[in-house]
C-alpha positions in Angstrom: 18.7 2.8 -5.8 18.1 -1.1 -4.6 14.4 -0.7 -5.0 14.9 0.9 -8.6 17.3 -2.0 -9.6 15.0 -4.6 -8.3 12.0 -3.1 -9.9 13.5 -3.2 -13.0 14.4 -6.7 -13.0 10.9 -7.6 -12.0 9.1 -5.6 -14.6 11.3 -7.5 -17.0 10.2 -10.6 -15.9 6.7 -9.9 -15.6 6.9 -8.7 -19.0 8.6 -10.8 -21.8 6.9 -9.4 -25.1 5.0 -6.0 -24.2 7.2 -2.6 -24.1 6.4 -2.8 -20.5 9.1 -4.8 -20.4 11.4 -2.0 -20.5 11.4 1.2 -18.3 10.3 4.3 -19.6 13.7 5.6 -19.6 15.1 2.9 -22.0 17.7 0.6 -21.1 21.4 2.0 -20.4 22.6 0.3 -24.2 19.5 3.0 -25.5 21.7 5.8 -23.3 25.2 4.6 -24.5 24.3 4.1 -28.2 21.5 7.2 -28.6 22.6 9.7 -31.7 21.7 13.2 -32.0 19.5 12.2 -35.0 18.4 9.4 -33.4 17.1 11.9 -30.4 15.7 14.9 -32.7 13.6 12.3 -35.1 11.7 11.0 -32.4 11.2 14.7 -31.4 10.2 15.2 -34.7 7.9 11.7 -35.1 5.9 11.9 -31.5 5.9 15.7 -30.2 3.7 16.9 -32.8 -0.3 18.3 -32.1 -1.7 15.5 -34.0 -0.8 13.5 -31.0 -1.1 15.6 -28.4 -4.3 16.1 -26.2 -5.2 19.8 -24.8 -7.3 20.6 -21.5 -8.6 23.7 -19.7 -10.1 23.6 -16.3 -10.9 26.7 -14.7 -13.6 29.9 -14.4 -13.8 31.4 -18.1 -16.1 31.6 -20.9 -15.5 28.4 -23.0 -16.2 29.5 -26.5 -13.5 32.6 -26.1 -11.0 29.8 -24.7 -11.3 27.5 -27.7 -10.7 30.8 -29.8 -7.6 31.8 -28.0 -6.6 28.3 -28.3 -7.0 28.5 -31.8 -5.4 31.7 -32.6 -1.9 30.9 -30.3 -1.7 26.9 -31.6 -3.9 26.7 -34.2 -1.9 27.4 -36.9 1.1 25.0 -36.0 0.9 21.6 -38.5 -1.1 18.6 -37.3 1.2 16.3 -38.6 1.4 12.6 -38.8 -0.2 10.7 -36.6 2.6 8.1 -35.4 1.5 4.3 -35.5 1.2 2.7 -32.1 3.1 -0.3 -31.6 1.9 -2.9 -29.4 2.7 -6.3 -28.7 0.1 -8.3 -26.5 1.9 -9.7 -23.1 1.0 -13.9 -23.7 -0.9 -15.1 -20.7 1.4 -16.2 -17.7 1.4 -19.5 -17.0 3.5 -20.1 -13.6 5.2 -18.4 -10.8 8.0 -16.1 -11.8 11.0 -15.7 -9.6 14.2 -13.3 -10.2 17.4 -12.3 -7.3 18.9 -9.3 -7.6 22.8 -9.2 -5.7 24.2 -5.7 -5.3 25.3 -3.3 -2.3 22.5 -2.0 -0.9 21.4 -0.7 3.1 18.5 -3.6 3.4 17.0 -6.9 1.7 14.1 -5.5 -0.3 10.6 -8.0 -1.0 8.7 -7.0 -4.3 5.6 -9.0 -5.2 3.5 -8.0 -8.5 0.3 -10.0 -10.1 -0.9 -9.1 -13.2 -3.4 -6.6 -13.6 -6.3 -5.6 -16.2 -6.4 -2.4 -18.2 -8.5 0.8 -16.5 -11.1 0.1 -19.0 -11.6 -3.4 -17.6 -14.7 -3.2 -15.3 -12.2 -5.5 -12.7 -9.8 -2.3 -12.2 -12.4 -0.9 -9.7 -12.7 -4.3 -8.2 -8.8 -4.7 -8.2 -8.3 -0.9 -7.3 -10.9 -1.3 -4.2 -9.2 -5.0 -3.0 -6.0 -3.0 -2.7 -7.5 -0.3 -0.6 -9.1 -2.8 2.2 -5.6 -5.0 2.0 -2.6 -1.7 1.7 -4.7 1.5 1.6 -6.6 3.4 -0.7 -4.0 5.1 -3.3 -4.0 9.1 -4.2 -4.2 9.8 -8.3 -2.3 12.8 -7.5 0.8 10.8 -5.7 -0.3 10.7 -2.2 -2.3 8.7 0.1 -3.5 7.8 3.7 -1.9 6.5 6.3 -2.1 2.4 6.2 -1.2 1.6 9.5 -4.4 -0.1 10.0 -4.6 -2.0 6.9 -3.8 -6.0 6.6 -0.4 -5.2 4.9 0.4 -3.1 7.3 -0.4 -5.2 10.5 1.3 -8.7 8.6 4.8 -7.2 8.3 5.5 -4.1 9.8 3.5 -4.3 13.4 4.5 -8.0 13.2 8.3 -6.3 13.0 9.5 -8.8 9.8 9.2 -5.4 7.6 10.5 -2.1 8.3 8.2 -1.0 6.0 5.4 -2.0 3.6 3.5 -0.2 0.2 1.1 -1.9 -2.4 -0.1 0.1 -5.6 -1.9 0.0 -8.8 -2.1 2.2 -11.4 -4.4 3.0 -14.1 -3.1 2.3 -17.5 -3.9 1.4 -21.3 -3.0 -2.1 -21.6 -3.0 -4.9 -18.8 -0.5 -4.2 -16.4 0.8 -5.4 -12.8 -0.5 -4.9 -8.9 3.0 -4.5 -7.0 3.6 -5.0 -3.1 7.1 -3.6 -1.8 9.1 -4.4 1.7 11.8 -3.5 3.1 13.1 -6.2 5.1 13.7 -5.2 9.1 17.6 -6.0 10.2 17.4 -9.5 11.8 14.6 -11.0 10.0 14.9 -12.9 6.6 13.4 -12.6 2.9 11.6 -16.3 3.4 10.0 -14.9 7.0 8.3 -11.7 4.7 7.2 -13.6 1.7 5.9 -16.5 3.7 3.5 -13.9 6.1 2.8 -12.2 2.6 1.1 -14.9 0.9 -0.2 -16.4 4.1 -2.5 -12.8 3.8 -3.0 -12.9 0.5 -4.5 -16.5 0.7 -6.8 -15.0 3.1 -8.1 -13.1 0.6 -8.0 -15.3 -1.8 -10.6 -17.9 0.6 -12.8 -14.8 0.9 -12.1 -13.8 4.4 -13.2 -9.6 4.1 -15.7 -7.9 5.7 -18.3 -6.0 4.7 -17.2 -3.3 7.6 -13.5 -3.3 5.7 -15.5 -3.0 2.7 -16.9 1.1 3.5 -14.3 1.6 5.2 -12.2 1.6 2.4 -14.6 3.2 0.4 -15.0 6.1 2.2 -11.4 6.8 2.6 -10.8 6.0 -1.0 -13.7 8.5 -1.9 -12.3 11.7 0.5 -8.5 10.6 -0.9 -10.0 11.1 -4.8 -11.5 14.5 -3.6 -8.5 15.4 -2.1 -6.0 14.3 -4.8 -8.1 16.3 -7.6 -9.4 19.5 -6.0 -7.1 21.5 -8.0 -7.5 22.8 -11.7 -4.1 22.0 -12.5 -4.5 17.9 -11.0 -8.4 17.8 -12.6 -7.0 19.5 -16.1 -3.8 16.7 -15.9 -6.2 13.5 -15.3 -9.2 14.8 -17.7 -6.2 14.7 -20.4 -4.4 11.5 -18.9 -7.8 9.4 -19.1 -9.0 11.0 -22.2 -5.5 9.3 -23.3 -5.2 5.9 -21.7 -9.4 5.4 -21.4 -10.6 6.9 -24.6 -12.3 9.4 -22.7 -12.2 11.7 -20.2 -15.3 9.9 -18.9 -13.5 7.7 -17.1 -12.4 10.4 -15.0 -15.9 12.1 -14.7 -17.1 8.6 -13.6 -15.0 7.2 -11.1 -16.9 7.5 -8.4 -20.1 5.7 -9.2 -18.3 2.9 -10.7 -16.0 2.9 -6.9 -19.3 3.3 -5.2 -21.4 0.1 -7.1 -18.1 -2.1 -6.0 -19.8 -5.0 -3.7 -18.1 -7.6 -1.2 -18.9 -10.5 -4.1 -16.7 -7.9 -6.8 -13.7 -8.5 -4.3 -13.9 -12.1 -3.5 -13.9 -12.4 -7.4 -10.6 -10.4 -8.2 -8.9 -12.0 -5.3 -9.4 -15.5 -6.4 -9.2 -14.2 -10.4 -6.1 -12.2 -10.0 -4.1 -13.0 -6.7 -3.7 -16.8 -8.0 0.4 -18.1 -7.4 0.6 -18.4 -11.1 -0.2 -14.9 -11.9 2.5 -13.7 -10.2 6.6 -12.4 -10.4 8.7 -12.3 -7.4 11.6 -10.1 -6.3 14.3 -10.1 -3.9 16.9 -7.8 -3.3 19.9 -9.6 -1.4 22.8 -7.0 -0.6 26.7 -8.0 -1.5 29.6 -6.0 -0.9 30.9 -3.8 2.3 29.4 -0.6 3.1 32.2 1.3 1.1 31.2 0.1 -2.1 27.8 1.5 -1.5 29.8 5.0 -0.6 32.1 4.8 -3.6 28.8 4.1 -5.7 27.0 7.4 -4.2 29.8 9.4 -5.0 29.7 7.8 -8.8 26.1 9.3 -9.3 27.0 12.8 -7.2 29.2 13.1 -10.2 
């Protein structure tokens, strides 16, 4: 996948010292080298219930659930409590630039800034800058169409992009706010960039609305209804932010905190966080003839 090896290269070099620096997955020297011991004893170190959180959502009486609870897992050892290694990213201190040449269909654009933790009062901020500018984002995945958003109208309606996404997520340590295009046939990686920042600096020299402002609220409100009206969704992000928050609160909250979010709060991230120097750049530039993209399809089918 282009967009999988690009990302890759950009989380890299957004990240020089934190493990976010490698994917989840490891590296493929992790795959080829990996024992069986190797495998089991990090079984045996992190999947134990002393670091593991349990949740229940649903209609039953909550004193016989903790007792059930008890009786099927209770008697299973804690055990120890792994150590949490973490290495503070340094601040960045410049633009960050990185080209990735393999076969691939398209030229692929990926922008990301740094971003603050979700316990930093600025990830609302951040989180409700991205909705006016690419959309409001579902927890559960999914989200609304952003055919009307800035990002949208810049590059795709413009027709430089034949497609355009921006994210963040909510995670424990500081992290990064990515934009993604996909480069239409005919136009060039300079012409996307170039209309990218030229929006970004827009919101950078305060130029939102109030109007853009509840807009994006109110879509960003019905999406977080929609993306946690299930037990099994509300039972998975109680436990996720009871993880990466320190407490499911953050969960329970999230509305009033997206709801006190004013105009001022996004002028402030934009210029705070959307700066040049805070941010890694991307490009995916094909090589190679269509049938080494083929021959390299029928490498993974294997």
């Amino acid at each position: 996948s282009p967009q999988f090896w690009l990302g890759e290269e950009v989380q890299a070099a957004a990240f020089r010292v934190h493990g976010y620096h490698h994917e989840i997955i490891g590296d493929m020297a992790d795959l080829e080298t990996m024992t069986r011991d190797d495998l089991f004893g990090h079984y045996k170190t992190y999947y134990v219930p002393g670091n593991a959180i349990a949740s229940a959502v649903g209609d039953f009486d909550s004193a016989a659930m903790l007792a059930q609870l008890e009786a099927l897992f209770g008697g299973i050892p804690a055990g120890t409590v792994p150590p949490v290694f973490v290495r503070p990213e340094p601040p960045q201190t410049g633009e960050r630039r990185i080209i990735v040449e393999r076969p691939g269909p398209a030229q692929y654009l990926s922008v990301v800034y740094r971003a603050p933790a979700a316990t930093d009062p600025d990830w609302m901020k951040l989180y409700m800058l991205d909705s006016v500018f690419g959309g409001p984002g579902g927890f559960g995945g999914g989200g609304v169409g952003n055919k009307t958003t800035r990002l949208y109208r810049a590059l795709v309606k413009s027709e430089l992009a034949a497609g355009a996404g921006a994210g963040l997520n909510p995670t424990i340590d500081p992290y990064l706010y990515g934009i993604d295009a996909t480069v239409r046939d005919g136009r060039t990686l300079q012409e996307v960039e170039s209309a990218l920042f030229a929006e970004i600096d827009k919101l950078r020299n305060g130029d939102i609305t109030q109007a853009e402002l509840d807009k994006a609220r109110k879509q960003a409100r019905a999406l977080f209804a929609y993306s946690t009206e299930t037990v099994t969704g509300q039972a998975f992000w109680l436990a996720y932010f009871e993880h990466i928050a320190g407490g499911y609160e953050w969960f329970l909250d999230f509305e009033r905190r997206l709801n006190e979010v004013t105009l001022e709060d996004l002028h402030e991230v934009a210029q705070k966080y959307l700066a040049p120097s805070q941010r890694t750049v991307g490009w995916f530039v094909p090589s190679g003839e269509q049938d080494d993209i083929d021959d390299m399809d029928g490498d993974d089918d294997e």
